[in-house]
Structure formats: structure tokens, C-alpha cells
N, C-alpha and C positions, 0 to 999 in steps of 0.2 A: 504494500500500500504506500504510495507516496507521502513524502511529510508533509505538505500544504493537508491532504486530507484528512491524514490522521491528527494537525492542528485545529483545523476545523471540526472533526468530530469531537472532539474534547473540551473545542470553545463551547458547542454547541451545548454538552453533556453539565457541563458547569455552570452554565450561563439557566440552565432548566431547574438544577439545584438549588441556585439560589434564589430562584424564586418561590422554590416550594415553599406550601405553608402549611405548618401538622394541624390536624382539625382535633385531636386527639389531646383529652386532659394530660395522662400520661400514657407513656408507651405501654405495649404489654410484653410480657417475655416471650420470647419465641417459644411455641411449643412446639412439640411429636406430634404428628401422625401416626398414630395408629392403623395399621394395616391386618387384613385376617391374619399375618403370622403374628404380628405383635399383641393383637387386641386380648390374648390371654393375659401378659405381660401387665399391663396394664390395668385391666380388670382387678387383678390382687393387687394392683397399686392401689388401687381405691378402698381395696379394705384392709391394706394397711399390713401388706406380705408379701416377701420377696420373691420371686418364682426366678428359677431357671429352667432350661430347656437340659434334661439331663436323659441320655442312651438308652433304650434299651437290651441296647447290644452289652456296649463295656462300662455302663453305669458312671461315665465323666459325664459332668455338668459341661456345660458352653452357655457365651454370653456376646456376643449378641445376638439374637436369632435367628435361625439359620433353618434351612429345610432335609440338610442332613449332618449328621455328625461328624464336627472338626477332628474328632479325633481316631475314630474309625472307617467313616463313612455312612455308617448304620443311618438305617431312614425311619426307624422306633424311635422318635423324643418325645418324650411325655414334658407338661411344665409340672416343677416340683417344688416346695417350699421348701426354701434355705435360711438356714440362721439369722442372715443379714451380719454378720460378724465378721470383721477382717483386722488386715494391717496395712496402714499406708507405705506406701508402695514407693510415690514419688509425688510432690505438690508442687502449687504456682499459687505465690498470690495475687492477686489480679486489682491492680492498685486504680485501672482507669478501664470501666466497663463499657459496653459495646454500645448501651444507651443509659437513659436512665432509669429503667426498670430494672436495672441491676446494681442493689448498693452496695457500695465500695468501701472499704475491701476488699473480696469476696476469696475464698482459697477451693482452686480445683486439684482434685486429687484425684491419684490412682490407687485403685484399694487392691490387695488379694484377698480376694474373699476364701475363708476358710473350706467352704467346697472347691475352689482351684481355680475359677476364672478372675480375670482380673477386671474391673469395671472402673470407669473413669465417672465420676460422681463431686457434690457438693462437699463441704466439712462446714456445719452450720456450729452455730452456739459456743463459739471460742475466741480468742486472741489470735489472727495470725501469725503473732510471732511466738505462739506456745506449742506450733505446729513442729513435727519432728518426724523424719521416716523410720518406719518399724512403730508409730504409737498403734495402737488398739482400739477399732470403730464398731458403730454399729448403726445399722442404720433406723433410721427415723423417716417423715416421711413430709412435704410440705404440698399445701393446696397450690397453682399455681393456676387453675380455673376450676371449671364446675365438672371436667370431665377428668383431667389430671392429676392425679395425687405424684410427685417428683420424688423417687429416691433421696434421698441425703444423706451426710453419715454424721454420726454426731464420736467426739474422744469418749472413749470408754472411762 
């Protein structure tokens, strides 16, 4: 693409931005989608329970959901309630959020959860700087609409 164009598309793309105007009190978070593989998933999010996708074949949990098993191949996954108990794995704390539905703060983590998958999730109800890898979570859960309850983990 020549450079006069692609200056042009960009004036053009900036010049539309700045005149947007949000009609919106405040933003909202971006949510999931839920799809028939996930909407089990989900389902026990709202009552407040963690499910994984675990084999029938060699009985490994897997996370994210999948239509056959990461670890064998096996096409038997049942969803299973799991502890929600881990250990942080690795964190970030996220000091300037994407908008402002998301207050600042915030610390993203990677958990291993005690059944063996690793999930990448909140860490609600703490000090970011009390945060330390190998602490011990568990998770909790927050409204984030009328259809979403959101994983989150809280320090044990």
C-alpha cells in the first residue's frame, strides 16, 4: 500500500475518533460469550462452582474447553466440579486498565489449579504488593452482569 494512502487512512481513522462521543454513563466490562461448548462452564459459574472439562478416557482435567482431550485425544469429557484451589503460578499488576470499568490496580494471574490445569484469572481482595508466586488461592466468584458470575481467586 503506498504511504500517501496509508496517511490518509489513518488521518481519516483519527480524525472519526475524535469525534466520537460515548453515550454511555460508564463503560461495561467486556464479557464471554458463551457458546454450547462453554455454556456448561458457565452455568456452574452462576451457582457458584468451578467445573472443568475432565476424560473419560485418562481422567486429566483440561481448561479451556475443548471438544476433545488435550491430553489423550479421548472424545468422553464430562464437566466436573473442582476444588477451585490453586497456586499462583505467575502475576501482573495492571496499574493503567483498558477502560474505566476496570479499577486500578487490578493483579492478573496465572493459577495451577490443584487438578493440573493452569487458568489465567483475577486475584480480588488484596494489596498488590502482598502478591507473591507459589501463594495459595481459591476461588470466589464476582457478578459482572445478570448472566455472568466471573471466576476470581481470592489468597488463601
Amino acid at each position: 500500500m503506498p504511504k500517501e494512502v496509508l496517511c490518509h487512512l489513518i488521518q481519516r481513522w483519527y480524525l472519526a475518533r475524535r469525534d466520537l462521543k460515548l453515550t454511555a454513563e460508564a463503560p461495561n466490562k467486556v464479557l464471554p460469550k458463551p457458546t454450547v461448548l462453554t455454556e456448561p462452564y458457565w452455568e456452574a459459574c452462576r451457582h457458584g462452582v468451578l467445573t472443568l472439562q475432565q476424560c473419560e478416557d485418562c481422567e486429566l482435567y483440561q481448561h479451556y474447553p475443548r471438544i476433545i482431550c488435550s491430553h489423550c485425544g479421548g472424545q468422553g469429557l464430562v464437566w466436573s466440579a473442582v476444588s477451585g484451589r490453586g497456586q499462583i503460578k505467575s502475576f501482573t499488576i495492571v496499574r493503567r486498565g483498558i477502560s474505566s470499568a476496570y479499577e486500578v490496580p487490578y493483579v492478573l494471574v496465572l493459577i495451577d489449579l490443584d487438578e493440573g490445569p493452569c487458568m489465567m484469572s483475577s486475584l480480588v481482595d488484596c494489596e498488590p504488593e502482598a502478591v507473591v508466586v507459589g501463594a495459595l488461592v481459591s476461588v470466589a466468584f464476582q457478578s459482572w452482569s445478570s448472566d455472568i458470575e466471573m471466576p476470581v481467586f481470592k489468597l488463601i
